[in-house]
N, C-alpha and C positions, 0 to 999 in steps of 0.2 A: 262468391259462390263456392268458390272451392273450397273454405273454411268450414263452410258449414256443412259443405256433405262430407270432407275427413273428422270433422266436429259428430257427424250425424252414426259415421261410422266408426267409430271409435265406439262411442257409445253404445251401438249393437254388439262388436265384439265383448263389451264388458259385459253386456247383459248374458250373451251366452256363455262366456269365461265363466259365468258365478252359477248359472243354471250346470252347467258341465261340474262343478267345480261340488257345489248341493248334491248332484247326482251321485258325483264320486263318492260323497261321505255314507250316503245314504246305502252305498253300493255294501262298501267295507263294514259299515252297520249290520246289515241284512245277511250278506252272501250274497245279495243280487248281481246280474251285469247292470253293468252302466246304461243302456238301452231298455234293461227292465225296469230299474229306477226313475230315470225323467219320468213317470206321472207320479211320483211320490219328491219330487222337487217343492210345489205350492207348498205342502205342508211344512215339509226341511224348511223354507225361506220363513214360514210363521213361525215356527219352533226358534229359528235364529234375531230373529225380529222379538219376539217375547224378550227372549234372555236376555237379548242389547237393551231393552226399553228396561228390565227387569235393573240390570247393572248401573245405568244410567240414574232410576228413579233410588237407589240405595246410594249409590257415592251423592246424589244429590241431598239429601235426606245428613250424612254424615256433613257434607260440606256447610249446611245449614247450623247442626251441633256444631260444630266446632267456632263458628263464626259467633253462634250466644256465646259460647260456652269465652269464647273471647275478649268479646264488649262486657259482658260482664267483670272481667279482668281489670279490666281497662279502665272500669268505672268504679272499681274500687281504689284503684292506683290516682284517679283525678281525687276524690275522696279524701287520702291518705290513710287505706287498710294496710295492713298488712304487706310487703312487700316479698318478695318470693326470693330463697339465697339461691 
């Protein structure tokens, strides 16, 4: 029992760590206080939410090229193309 409610609480302080933490940004953005900010946090959290999925969906995209861009290599070398100095 006790696991799970320092487990349950932990996880409340992150949430408001990161809402505190969006506000903060959002503050130094604007000129706002911190207190005026928290109702422009939701957005800050989609805006940061975009970007990561945004960052994520390009280095996946690169990670894909490079792995053709590889076997293709690789299947010229079974072949006997060209070798590379």
């Amino acid at each position: 029992m006790g696991f799970i409610r320092s487990t349950l609480i932990l996880l409340l302080g992150m949430a408001v760590g990161g809402a505190l933490l969006l506000a903060y940004r959002v503050s130094q953005e604007t000129g706002k206080s911190i207190p005026e900010s928290l109702p422009d946090v939701p957005g800050e959290a989609m805006k940061v939410y975009e970007d990561l999925r945004a960052r994520a969906t390009d280095a996946l995209k690169a990670g894909r090229e490079a792995y053709v861009e590889k076997q293709a290599e690789m299947g010229e070398r079974m072949r006997g193309g060209p070798r590379p100095e």
